[in-house]
C-alpha positions in Angstrom: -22.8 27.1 -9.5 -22.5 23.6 -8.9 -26.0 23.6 -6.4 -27.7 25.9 -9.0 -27.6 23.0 -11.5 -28.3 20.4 -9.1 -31.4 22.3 -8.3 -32.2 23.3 -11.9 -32.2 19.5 -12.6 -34.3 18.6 -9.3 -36.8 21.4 -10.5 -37.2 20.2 -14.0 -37.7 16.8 -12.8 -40.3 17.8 -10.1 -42.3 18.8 -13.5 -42.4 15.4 -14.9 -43.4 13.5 -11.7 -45.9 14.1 -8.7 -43.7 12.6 -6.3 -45.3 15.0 -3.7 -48.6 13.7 -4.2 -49.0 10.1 -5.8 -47.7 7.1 -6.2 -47.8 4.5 -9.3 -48.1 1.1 -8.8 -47.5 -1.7 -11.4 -48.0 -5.0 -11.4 -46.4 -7.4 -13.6 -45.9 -11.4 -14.7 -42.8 -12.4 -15.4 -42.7 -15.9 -16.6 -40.7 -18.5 -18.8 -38.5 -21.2 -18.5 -34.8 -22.0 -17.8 -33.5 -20.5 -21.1 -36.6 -18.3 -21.5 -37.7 -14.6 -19.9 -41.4 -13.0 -20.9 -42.8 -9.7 -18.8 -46.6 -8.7 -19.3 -48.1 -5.9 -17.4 -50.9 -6.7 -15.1 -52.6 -4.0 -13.9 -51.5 -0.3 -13.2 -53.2 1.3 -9.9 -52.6 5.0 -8.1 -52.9 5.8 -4.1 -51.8 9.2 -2.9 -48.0 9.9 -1.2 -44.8 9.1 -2.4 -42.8 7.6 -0.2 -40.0 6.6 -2.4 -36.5 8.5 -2.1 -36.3 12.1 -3.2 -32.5 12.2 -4.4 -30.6 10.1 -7.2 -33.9 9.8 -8.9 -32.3 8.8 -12.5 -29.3 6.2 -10.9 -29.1 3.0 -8.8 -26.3 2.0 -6.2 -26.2 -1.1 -7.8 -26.9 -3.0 -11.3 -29.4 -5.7 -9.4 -30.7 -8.3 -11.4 -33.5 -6.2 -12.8 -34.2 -2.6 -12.9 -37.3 -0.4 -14.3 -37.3 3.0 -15.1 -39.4 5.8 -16.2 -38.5 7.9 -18.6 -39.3 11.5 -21.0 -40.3 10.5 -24.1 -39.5 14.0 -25.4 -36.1 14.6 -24.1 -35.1 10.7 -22.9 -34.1 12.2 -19.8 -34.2 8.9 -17.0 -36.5 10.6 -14.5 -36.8 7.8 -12.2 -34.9 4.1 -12.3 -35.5 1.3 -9.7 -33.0 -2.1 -9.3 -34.4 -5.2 -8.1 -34.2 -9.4 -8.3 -36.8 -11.7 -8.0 -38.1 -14.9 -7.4 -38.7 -15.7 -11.0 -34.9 -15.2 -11.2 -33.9 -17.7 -9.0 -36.6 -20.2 -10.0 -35.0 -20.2 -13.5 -31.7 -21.7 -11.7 -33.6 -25.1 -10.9 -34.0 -28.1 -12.3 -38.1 -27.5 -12.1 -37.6 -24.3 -14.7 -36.2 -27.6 -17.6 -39.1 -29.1 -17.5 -42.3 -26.2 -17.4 -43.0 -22.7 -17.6 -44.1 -20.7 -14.7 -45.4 -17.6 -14.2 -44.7 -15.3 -11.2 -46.2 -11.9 -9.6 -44.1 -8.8 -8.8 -44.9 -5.2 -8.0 -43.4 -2.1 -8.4 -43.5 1.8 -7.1 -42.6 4.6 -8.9 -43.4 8.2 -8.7 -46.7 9.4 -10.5 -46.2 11.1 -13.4 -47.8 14.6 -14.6 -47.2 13.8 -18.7 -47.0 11.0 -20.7 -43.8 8.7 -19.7 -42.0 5.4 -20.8 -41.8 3.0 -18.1 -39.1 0.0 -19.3 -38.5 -3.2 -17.1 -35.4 -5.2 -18.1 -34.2 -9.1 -16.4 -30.6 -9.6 -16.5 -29.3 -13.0 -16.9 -26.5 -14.3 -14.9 -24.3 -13.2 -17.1 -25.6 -9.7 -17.2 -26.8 -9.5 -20.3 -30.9 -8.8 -20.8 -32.8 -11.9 -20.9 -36.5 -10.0 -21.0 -37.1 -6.2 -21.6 -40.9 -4.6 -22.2 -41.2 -0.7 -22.3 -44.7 0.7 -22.4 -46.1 4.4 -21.9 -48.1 5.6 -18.7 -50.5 8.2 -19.5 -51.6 9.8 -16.2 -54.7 10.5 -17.4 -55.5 6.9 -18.3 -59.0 6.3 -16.9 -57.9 2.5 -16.3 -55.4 3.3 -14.1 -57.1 2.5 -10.5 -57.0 4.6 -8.3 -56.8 2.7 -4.8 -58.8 4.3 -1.4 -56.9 2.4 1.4 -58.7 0.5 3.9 -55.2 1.4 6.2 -54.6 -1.8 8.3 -53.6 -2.1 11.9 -50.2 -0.3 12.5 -47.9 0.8 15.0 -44.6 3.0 14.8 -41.7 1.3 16.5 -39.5 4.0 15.2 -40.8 6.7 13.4 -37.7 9.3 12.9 -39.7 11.8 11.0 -42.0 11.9 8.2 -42.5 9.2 5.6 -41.4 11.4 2.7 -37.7 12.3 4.6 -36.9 8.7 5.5 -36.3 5.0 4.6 -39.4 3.2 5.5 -39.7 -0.1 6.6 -43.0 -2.2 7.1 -42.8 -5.1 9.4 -46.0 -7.1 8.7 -47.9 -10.0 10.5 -47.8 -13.5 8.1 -50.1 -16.2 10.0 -50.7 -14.2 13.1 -54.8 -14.5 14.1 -56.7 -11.6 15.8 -55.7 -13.3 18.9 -52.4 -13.1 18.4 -51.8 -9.0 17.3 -50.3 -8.3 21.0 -47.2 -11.2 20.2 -46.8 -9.8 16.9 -45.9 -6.4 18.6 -43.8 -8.0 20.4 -41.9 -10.1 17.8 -42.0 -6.9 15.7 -40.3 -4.9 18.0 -37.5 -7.9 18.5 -36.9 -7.3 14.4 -36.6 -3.8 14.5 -34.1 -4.2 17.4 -32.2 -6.5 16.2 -31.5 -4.5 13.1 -30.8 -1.6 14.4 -28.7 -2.9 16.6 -26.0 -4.1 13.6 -23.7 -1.3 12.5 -24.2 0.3 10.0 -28.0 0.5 10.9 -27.1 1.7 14.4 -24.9 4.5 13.3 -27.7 5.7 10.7 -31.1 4.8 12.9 -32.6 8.5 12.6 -32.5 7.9 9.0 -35.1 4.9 9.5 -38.8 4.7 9.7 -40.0 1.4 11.2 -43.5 0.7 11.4 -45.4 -2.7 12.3 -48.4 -3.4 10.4 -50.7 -6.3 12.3 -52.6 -8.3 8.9 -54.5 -10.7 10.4 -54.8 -14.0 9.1 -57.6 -16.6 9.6 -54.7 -19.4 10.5 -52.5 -19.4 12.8 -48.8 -20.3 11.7 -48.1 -20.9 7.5 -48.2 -23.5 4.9 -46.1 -26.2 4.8 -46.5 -28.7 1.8 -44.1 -31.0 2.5 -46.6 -32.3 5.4 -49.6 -31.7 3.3 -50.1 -28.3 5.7 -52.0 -25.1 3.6 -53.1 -22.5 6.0 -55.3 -18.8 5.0 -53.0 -16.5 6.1 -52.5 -12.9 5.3 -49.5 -13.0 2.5 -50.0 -16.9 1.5 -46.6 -17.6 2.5 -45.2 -21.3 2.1 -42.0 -22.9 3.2 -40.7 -25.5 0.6 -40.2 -22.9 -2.0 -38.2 -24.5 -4.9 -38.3 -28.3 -2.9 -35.9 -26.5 -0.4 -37.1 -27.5 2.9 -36.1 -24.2 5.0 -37.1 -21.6 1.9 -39.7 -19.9 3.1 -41.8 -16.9 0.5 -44.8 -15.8 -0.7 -45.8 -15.7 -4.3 -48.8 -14.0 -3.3 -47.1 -10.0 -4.1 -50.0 -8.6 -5.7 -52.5 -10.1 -2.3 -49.6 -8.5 -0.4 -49.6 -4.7 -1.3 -53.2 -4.6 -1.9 -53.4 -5.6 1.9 -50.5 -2.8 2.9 -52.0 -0.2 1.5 -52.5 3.5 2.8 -49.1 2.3 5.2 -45.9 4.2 3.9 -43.6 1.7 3.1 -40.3 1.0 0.6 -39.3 -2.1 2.4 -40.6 -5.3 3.6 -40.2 -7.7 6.5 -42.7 -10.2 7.0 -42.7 -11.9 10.2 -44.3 -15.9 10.2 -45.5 -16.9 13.2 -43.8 -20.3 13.4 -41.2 -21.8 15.5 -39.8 -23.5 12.3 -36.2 -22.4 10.6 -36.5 -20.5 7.4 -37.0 -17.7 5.2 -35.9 -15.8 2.4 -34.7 -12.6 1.3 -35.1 -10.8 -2.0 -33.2 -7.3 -2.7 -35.9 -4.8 -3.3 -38.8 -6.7 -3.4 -38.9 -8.2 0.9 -37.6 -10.3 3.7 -39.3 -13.2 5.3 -38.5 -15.2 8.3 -40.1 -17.0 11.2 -40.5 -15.2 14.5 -40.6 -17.9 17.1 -37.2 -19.9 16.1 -34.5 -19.4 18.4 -32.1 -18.2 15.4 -34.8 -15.4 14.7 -32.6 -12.3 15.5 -29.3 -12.8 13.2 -31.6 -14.5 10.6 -33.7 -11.6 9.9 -30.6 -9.5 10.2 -29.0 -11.6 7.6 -32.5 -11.3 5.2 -32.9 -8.3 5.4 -29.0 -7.8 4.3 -30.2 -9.6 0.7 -33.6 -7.3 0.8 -32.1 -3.7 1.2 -28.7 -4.0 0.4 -28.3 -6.8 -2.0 -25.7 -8.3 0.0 -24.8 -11.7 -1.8 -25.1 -15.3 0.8 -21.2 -15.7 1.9 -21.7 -19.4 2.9 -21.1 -22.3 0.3 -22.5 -25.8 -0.5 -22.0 -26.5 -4.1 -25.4 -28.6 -4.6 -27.4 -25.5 -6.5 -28.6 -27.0 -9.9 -26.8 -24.1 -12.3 -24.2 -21.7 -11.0 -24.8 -18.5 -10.2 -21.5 -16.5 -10.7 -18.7 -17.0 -14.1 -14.8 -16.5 -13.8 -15.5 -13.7 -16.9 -18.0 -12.0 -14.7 -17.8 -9.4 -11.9 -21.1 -10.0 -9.3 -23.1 -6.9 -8.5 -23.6 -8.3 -5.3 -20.8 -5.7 -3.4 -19.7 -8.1 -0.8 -18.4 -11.3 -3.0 -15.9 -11.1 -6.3 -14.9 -13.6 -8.8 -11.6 -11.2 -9.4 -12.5 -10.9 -12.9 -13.0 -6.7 -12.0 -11.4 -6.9 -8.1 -10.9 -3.4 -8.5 -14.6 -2.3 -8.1 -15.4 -4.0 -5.0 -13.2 -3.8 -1.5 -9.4 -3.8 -2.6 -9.0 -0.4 -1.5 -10.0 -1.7 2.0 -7.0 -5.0 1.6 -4.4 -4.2 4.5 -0.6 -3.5 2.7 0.6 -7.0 2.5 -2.3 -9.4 2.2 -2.3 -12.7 -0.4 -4.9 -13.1 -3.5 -6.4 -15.2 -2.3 -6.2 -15.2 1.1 -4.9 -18.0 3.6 -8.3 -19.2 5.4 -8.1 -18.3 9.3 -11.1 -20.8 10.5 -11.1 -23.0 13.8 -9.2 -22.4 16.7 -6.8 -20.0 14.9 -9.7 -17.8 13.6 -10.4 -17.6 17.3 -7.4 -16.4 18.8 -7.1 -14.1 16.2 -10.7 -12.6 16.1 -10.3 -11.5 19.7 -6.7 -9.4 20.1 -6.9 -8.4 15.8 -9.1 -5.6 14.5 -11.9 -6.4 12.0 -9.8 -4.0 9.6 -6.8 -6.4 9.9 -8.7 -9.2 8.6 -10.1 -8.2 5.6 -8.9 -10.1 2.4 -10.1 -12.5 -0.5 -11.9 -16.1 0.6 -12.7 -18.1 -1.3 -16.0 -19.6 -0.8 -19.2 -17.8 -1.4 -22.1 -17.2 -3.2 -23.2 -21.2 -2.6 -19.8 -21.6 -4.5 -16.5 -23.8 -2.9 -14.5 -22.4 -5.5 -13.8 -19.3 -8.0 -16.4 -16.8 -5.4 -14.5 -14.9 -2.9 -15.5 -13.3 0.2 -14.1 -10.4 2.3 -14.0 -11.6 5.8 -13.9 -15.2 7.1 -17.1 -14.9 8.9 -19.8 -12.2 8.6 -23.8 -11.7 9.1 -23.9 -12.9 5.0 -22.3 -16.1 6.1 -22.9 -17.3 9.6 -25.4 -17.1 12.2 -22.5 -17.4 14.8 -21.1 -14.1 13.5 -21.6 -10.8 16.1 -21.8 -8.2 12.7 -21.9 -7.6 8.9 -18.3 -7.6 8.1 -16.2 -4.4 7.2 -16.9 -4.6 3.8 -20.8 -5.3 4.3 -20.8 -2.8 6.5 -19.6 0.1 4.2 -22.0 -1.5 1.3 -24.9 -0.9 3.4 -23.8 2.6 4.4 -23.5 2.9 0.8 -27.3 1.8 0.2 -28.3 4.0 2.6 -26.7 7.0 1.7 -27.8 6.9 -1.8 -31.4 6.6 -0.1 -31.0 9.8 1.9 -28.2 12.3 0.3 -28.0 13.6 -3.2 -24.9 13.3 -5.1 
């Protein structure tokens, strides 16, 4: 009985959305200050495919720092919902966002619809409450809707387990790579995908994956750096500097971006910048950047692309960020760091028996004797130290991916978040 409903509800839905056949695209600006949040709709655009999931249409896996959804207006039934965080987001954390409003793009995918719907996009502060929300109805037969006719770049499968609709797909594109210079990116892109998949849990669920390297060519080689006066052309206008932080390395160019990848089946990003310099940046739903030619370039893009698909929270700590990020009274979303104010949801079940809260740090020499005879299980417990904070953020392992570039794998509890991500992804509830 229970699979009859499951598919009565899948059925209905499949009414309400072509998620067969097209795909809606919609650009926003989000924009404001530090104590401010506005969202206006850009532009609204069509291409055929879907290739979105297909399963836990009206859910997320986790709250994000954003989500949109898209809704019946007759029956209110949630036919699709999306989390997310952005870049706006974080800017508003900076000293900068005191002094002057910004404005910042962002894109978003959703299935097309056959009827009338409510899309709604809602920022959370950092307290969770909603700091911007703006609902507005998408008519399908709205004759400004644009329908795009791809001009399909330069691509290559590295891993292509089956068809774009059955799979997670993940775009690996070229960021300041010339024409000269496709036959390197080939190459670096097939060092990303491998050292990915080579991290448990991506390993374990690799048929599951679609990875496909797309070669955008750029008129410059290598990418902006304004800290030396340096502004290159390049295919997705990354910069480093992002912020004033030396090493943070995005694009704000996210409409440019997708209007370049399109008519390539994509739900994920990694952009690859051809430059021997340390950085990058990754943003949970939204992409991962990071340079190609530093030495570090294997765990880092690991580590990004940890923030970009999973939302895995940064495990190291520095205590120089203008505002915190995380409250005692508040429980992050982020599955892999706690505050303890709601321990229960995140990885007690996984605590051995006897285990202190918090737990005695096991760093130095003795976190090397004991990493080599002890199972990872045996070492999971509460750190404190994460989420850029000394104090009050605890993590689950004393080194992981989300920390450390020196660390062989995500951590246990990273580990089963990710599954968790993926899962969700792949197989209905």
């Amino acid at each position: 009985m229970r699979h009859l409903v499951i598919f009565a509800a899948a059925f209905l839905m499949s009414l309400a959305l072509n998620a067969q056949e097209k795909t809606l695209r919609v650009d926003y600006i989000f924009s404001g200050t530090d104590k401010s949040s506005e969202i206006s709709l850009r532009q609204m655009y069509s291409h055929d495919g879907w290739a979105g999931r297909r399963v836990n249409m009206s859910d997320v896996p986790v709250r994000g720092n954003g989500q949109i959804s898209m809704t019946d207006p007759a029956t209110g039934e949630v036919l699709y919902r999306q989390s997310f965080s952005t870049l706006f987001q974080e800017w508003q954390t900076t000293e900068e966002a005191t002094r002057i409003r910004k404005s910042f793009e962002n894109t978003f995918f959703l299935p097309f619809p056959s009827a009338r719907t409510i899309v709604k996009v809602e920022l959370y502060d950092f307290k969770g409450g909603v700091s911007a929300s703006l609902g507005h109805v998408v008519d399908p037969a709205d004759i400004l809707i644009r329908h795009l006719a791809p001009d399909v770049p330069q691509h290559r499968y590295i891993l292509r387990s089956g068809d774009p609709s059955e799979k997670i797909d993940v775009a690996i594109v070229a960021e300041g790579y010339t024409a000269d210079e496709v036959g390197k990116f080939y190459q670096d892109a097939q060092t990303a995908a491998e050292a990915i998949l080579s991290h448990e849990p991506f390993a374990r669920y690799k048929d599951s994956f679609n990875f496909v390297a797309v070669a955008l060519e750029s008129e410059d080689s290598g990418v902006s750096v304004p800290r030396e006066g340096l502004w290159k052309n390049t295919a997705v206008g990354s910069n480093y500097d992002t912020f004033y932080s030396d090493r943070y390395l995005t694009t704000s160019c996210v409409w440019k971006m997708h209007d370049a990848l399109c008519g390539v089946p994509y739900e994920h990003l990694v952009i690859l910048a051809n430059t021997d310099t340390y950085g990058g940046g990754g943003i949970f739903n939204s992409y991962t950047l990071t340079t190609a030619g530093h030495v570090a370039f294997r765990p880092v893009v690991v580590h990004e692309f940890g923030h970009s698909f999973a939302g895995l929270a940064d495990e190291y700590y520095y205590d120089d960020q203008f505002v915190e990020y995380y409250y005692p009274d508040i429980e992050p979303w982020e599955q892999n760091i706690t505050t303890l104010h709601d321990f229960r949801s995140k990885w007690d079940d996984m605590l051995p028996k006897v285990i202190g809260i918090p737990t005695a740090p096991v760093e130095g020499d003795v976190w090397e004797n004991i990493k080599g005879g002890a199972s990872a299980d045996s070492l999971v417990g509460v750190y404190e130290g994460a989420g850029y904070q000394s104090k009050g953020v605890y993590r689950p392992f004393p080194d992981c991916r989300m920390k450390t570039n020196a660390a062989d794998a995500f951590c246990p509890v990273c580990q089963r978040a990710i599954a968790r991500i993926i899962e969700f992804n792949t197989v209905e509830r």
